[in-house]
PAMILUM-946330 format. One line per field, with one value per residue (C-alpha): residue number from 1; x, y, z; residue in three letters. Coordinates in steps of 0.2 Angstrom, whole numbers, plus 5000, padded with zeros to 4 digits. Last residue first. Example, Ala and Ser with C-alpha at 12.3 -4.5 7.8 and 13.67 -1.06 7.14 Angstrom:
REM residues 2
zami	[2|1];
c1	[5068|5062];
c2	[4995|4978];
c3	[5036|5039];
guti	[SER|ALA];
This chain:
REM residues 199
zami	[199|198|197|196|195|194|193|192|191|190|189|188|187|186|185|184|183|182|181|180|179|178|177|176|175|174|173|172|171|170|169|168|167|166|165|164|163|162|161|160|159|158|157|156|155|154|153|152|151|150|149|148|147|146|145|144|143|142|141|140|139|138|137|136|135|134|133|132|131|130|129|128|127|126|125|124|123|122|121|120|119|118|117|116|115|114|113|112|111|110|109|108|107|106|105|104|103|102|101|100|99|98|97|96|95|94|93|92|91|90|89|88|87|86|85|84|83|82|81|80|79|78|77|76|75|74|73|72|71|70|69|68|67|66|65|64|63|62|61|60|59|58|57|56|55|54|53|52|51|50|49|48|47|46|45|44|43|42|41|40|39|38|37|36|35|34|33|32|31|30|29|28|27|26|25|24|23|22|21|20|19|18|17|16|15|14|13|12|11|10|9|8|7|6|5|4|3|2|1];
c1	[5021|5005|4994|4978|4962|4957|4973|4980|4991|4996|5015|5024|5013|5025|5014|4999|4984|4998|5002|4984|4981|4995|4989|4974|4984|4990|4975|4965|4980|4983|4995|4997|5016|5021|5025|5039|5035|5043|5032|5037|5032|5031|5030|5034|5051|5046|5059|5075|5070|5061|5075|5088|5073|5073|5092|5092|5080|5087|5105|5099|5090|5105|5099|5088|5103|5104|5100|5082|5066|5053|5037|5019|5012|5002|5002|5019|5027|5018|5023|5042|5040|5035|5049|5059|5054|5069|5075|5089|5102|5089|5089|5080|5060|5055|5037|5029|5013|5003|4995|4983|4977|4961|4955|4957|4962|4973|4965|4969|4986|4974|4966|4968|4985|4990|4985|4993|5009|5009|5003|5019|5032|5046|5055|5056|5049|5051|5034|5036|5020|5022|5011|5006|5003|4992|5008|5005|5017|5023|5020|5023|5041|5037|5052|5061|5078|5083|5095|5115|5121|5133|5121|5108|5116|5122|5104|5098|5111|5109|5087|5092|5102|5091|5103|5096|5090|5084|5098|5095|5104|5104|5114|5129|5127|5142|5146|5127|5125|5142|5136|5119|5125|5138|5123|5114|5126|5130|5113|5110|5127|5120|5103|5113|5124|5108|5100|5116|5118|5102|5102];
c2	[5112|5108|5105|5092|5094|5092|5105|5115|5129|5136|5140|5145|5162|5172|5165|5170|5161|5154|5138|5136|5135|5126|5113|5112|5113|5094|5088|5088|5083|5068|5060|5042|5034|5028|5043|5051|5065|5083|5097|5113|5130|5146|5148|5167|5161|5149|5150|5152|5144|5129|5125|5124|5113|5104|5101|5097|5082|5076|5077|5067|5053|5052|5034|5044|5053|5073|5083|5087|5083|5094|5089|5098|5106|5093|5093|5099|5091|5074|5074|5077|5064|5051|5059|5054|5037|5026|5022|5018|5031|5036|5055|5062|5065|5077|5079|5096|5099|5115|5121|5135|5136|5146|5129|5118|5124|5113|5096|5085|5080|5068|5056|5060|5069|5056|5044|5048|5052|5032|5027|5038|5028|5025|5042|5040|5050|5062|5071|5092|5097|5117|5126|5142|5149|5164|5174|5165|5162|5149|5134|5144|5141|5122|5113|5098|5095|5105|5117|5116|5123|5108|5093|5103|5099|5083|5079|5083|5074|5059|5062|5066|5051|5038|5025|5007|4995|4979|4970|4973|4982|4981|4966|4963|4960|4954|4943|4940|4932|4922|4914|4910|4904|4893|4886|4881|4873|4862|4860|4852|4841|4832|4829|4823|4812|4804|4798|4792|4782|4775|4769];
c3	[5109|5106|5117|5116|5118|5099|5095|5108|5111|5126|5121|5108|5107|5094|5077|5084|5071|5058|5071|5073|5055|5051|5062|5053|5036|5042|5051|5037|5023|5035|5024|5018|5013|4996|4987|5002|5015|5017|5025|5021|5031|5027|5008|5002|4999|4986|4970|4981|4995|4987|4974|4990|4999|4983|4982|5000|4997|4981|4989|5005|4991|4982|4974|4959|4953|4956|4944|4950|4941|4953|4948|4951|4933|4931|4913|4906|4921|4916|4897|4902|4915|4898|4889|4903|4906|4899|4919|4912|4919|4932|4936|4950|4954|4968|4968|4973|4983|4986|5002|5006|5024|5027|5037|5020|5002|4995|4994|4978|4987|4997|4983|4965|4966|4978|4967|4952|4963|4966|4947|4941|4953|4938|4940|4958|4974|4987|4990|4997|5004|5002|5016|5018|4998|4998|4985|4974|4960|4970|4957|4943|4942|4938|4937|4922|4921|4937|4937|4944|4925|4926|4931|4921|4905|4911|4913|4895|4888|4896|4896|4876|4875|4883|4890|4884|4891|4881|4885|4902|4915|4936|4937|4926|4907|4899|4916|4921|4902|4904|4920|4913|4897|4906|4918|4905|4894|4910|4914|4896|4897|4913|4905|4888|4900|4911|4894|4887|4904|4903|4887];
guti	[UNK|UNK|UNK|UNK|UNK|UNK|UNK|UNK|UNK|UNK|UNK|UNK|UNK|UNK|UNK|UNK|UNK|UNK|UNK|UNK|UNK|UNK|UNK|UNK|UNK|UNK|UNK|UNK|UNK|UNK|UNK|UNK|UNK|UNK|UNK|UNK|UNK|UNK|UNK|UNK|UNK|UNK|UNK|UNK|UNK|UNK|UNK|UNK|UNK|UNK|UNK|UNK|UNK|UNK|UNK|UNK|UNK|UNK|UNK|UNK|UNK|UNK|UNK|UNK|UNK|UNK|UNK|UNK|UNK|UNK|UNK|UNK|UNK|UNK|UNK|UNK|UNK|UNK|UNK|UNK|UNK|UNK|UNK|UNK|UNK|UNK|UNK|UNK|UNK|UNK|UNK|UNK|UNK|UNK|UNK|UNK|UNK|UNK|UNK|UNK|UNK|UNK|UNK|UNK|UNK|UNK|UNK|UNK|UNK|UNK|UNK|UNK|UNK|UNK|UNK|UNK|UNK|UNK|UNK|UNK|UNK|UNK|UNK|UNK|UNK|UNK|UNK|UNK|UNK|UNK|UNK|UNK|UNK|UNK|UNK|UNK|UNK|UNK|UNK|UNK|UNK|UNK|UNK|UNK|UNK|UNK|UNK|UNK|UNK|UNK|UNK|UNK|UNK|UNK|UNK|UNK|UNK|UNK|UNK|UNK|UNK|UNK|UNK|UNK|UNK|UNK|UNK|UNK|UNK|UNK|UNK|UNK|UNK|UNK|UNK|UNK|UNK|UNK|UNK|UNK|UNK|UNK|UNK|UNK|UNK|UNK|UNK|UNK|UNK|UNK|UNK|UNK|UNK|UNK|UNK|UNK|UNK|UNK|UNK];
């Protein structure tokens, strides 16, 4: 009895482990069964891959011409609750120390990320993403695609400062250091911020 018993266990991990192996061999890390490429995203981004324009942008963003200071927020597709937040906590405040600032995410494609129409959703209402054509890993070729994207659409805004979703900005101390840096632009020297220069 016991060697029948010990046989079937042994038979059992067996089948297990060929199911396994053949599972990661038809379906290699990184995609599901379940995934699936969304066409319209696919199509959508090779669109813009060849026309070199973003899949979803905001040209109203600096239609002002009062803008200082763009905050520019490298994230994903999937990190909706992290720019949630920072919409709701420290991307909220703008207009501090006669500095006006505005924020921009920079999303890129993911081939299975299956969150486009849910982006699209979120540009049409916040008004503040920047879906480039590049793929979500190229995180150099997001960031110079949006600073390419920033000077030709924002050449009003002076300075950019370039952050990521998941880090915590000093929005305070931030536009008070553009403030003192828009107060004599040409004086590089002697400034000073809470005692301390600024050089």
């Amino acid at each position: 009895m016991r060697r029948y018993s010990s046989d079937r266990i042994c038979f059992f991990l067996s089948a297990s482990l060929l199911t396994y192996i053949a599972w990661r061999v038809l379906y290699p890390s990184g995609y599901n069964a379940t995934d699936e490429d969304d066409a319209t995203e696919r199509l959508a981004y090779l669109k813009a891959s060849n026309n070199s324009k973003p899949l979803i942008e905001n040209l109203q963003l600096c239609s002002s011409n009062k803008i200082d200071l763009i905050i520019l927020i490298i994230s994903t597709s999937g990190n909706f609750l992290e720019r949630q937040a920072i919409r709701e906590t420290w991307g909220s405040m703008t207009d501090m120390f006669t500095v006006r600032s505005q924020h921009l995410f920079v999303i890129g494609y993911h081939p299975y990320g299956k969150f486009y129409k849910d982006l699209i959703k979120e540009g049409e209402h916040e008004k503040d993403l920047l879906y480039v054509p590049k793929k979500e890993q190229e995180y150099t070729f997001k960031e110079i695609y949006a600073y390419q994207w920033l000077t030709q659409h924002c050449p009003n805004v002076t300075y950019i400062f370039k952050t990521e979703d998941d880090l915590f900005v000093n929005v305070l101390l931030l536009h008070e250091i553009i403030r003192e840096l828009k107060t004599d632009p040409d004086d590089v020297y002697n400034r000073y911020l809470y005692n301390s220069q600024i050089d």
